[in-house]
N, C-alpha and C positions, 0 to 999 in steps of 0.2 A: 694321943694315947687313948688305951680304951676308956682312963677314969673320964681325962676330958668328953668325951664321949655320950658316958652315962649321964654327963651332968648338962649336955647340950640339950636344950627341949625341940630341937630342929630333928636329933640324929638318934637313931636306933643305936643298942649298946655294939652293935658289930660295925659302929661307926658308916654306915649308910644313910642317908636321906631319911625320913619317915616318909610314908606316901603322901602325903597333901605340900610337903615340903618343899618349895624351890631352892632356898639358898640357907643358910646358915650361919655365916656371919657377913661383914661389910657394910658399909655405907650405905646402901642400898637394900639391904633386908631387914623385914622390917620383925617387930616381937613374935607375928606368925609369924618365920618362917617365910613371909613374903616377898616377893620383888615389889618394891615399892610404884608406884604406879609411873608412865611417862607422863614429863614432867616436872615430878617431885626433885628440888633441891637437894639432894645426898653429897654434896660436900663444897665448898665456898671456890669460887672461881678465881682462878689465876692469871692475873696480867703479861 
């Protein structure tokens, strides 16, 4: 929704990207707005 939106620090209130933004939520992004680097553990490994 747009509130979610305005309240995402990743996403513009028209619910797009901000420009330096890769991602916006997941395991993988990180407080910027980042992809976490290759590598980086983002979630525990299943047998």
């Amino acid at each position: 929704s747009s509130e979610n939106c305005r309240r995402n620090r990743c996403c513009m209130p028209s619910c797009t990207l901000r420009s330096k933004a890769k991602c916006d939520t997941g395991l993988c992004c990180n407080h910027k707005c980042q992809i976490q680097p290759s590598g980086t553990l983002c979630r525990a490994r299943e047998n």
